[in-house]
C-alpha positions in Angstrom: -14.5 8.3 0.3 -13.5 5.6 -2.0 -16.3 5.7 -4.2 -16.0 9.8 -4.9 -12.3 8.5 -5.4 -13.0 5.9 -7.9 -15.1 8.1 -9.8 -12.8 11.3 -10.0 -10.0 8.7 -11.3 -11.9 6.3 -14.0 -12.2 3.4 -11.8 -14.7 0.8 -10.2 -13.1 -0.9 -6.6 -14.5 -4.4 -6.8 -14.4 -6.2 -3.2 -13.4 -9.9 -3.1 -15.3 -12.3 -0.5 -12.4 -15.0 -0.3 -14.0 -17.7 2.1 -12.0 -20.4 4.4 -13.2 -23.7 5.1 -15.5 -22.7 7.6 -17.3 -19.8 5.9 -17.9 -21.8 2.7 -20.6 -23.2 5.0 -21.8 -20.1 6.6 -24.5 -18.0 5.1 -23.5 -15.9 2.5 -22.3 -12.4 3.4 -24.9 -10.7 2.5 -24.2 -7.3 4.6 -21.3 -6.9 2.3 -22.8 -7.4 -0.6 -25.2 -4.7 0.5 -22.5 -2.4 1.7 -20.9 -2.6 -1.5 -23.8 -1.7 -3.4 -24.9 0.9 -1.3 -21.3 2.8 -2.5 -21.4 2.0 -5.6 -18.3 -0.5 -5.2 -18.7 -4.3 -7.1 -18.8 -7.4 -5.1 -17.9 -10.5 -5.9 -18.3 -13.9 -3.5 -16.2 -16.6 -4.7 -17.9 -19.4 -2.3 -19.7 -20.5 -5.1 -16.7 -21.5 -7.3 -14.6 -22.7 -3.9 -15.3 -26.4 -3.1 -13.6 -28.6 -0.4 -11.5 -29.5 -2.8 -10.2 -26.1 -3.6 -8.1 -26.3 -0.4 -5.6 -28.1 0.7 -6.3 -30.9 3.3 -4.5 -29.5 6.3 -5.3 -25.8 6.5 -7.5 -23.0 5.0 -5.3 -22.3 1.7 -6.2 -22.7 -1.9 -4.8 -25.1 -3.8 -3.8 -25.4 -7.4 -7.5 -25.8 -8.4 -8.9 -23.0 -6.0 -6.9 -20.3 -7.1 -7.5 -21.4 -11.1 -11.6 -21.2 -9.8 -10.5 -18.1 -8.2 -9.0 -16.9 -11.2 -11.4 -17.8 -13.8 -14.2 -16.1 -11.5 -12.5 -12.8 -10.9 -11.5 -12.8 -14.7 -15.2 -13.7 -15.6 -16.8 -10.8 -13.4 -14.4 -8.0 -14.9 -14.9 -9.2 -18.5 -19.0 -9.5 -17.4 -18.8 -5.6 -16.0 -16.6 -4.1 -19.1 -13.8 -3.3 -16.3 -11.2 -4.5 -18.6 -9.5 -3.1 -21.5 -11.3 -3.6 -24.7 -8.7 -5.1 -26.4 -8.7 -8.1 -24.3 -10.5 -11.5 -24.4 -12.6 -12.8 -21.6 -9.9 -16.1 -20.3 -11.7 -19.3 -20.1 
């Protein structure tokens, strides 16, 4: 499975929850989360960092802002869980 194959290789798969519109307002997914834990995988859930205005007005895509939040987040969690190289800074 992925996580034997993670760890025979060095490396941690981190799953991405990227909401739309609609699931910013839906509970979170916890089950995931859980499911992701349970194999030893990382999770992160960008809702938090995902406003309305981190889409565009007429359809579910990020914006300029949403994928800098997006960004920042994703480059936050890997600096947070040492899955970068040591030599690099934590962007902010």
């Amino acid at each position: 499975d992925l996580g034997d194959l993670a760890q025979t290789n060095g490396f941690k798969p981190v799953i991405v929850f990227c909401p739309d519109k609609d699931e910013r307002l839906a509970p979170r997914p916890d089950e995931l989360e859980a499911a992701c834990r349970r194999y030893g995988l990382g999770f992160l859930d960008l809702t938090p960092v995902l406003p309305d205005s981190s889409y565009f007005k007429h359809d579910d895509h990020w914006n300029r802002q949403g994928h800098a939040a997006a960004a920042q987040a994703l480059a936050g969690y890997l600096f947070d869980h040492h899955l970068l190289n040591a030599g690099r800074k934590r962007a902010s």
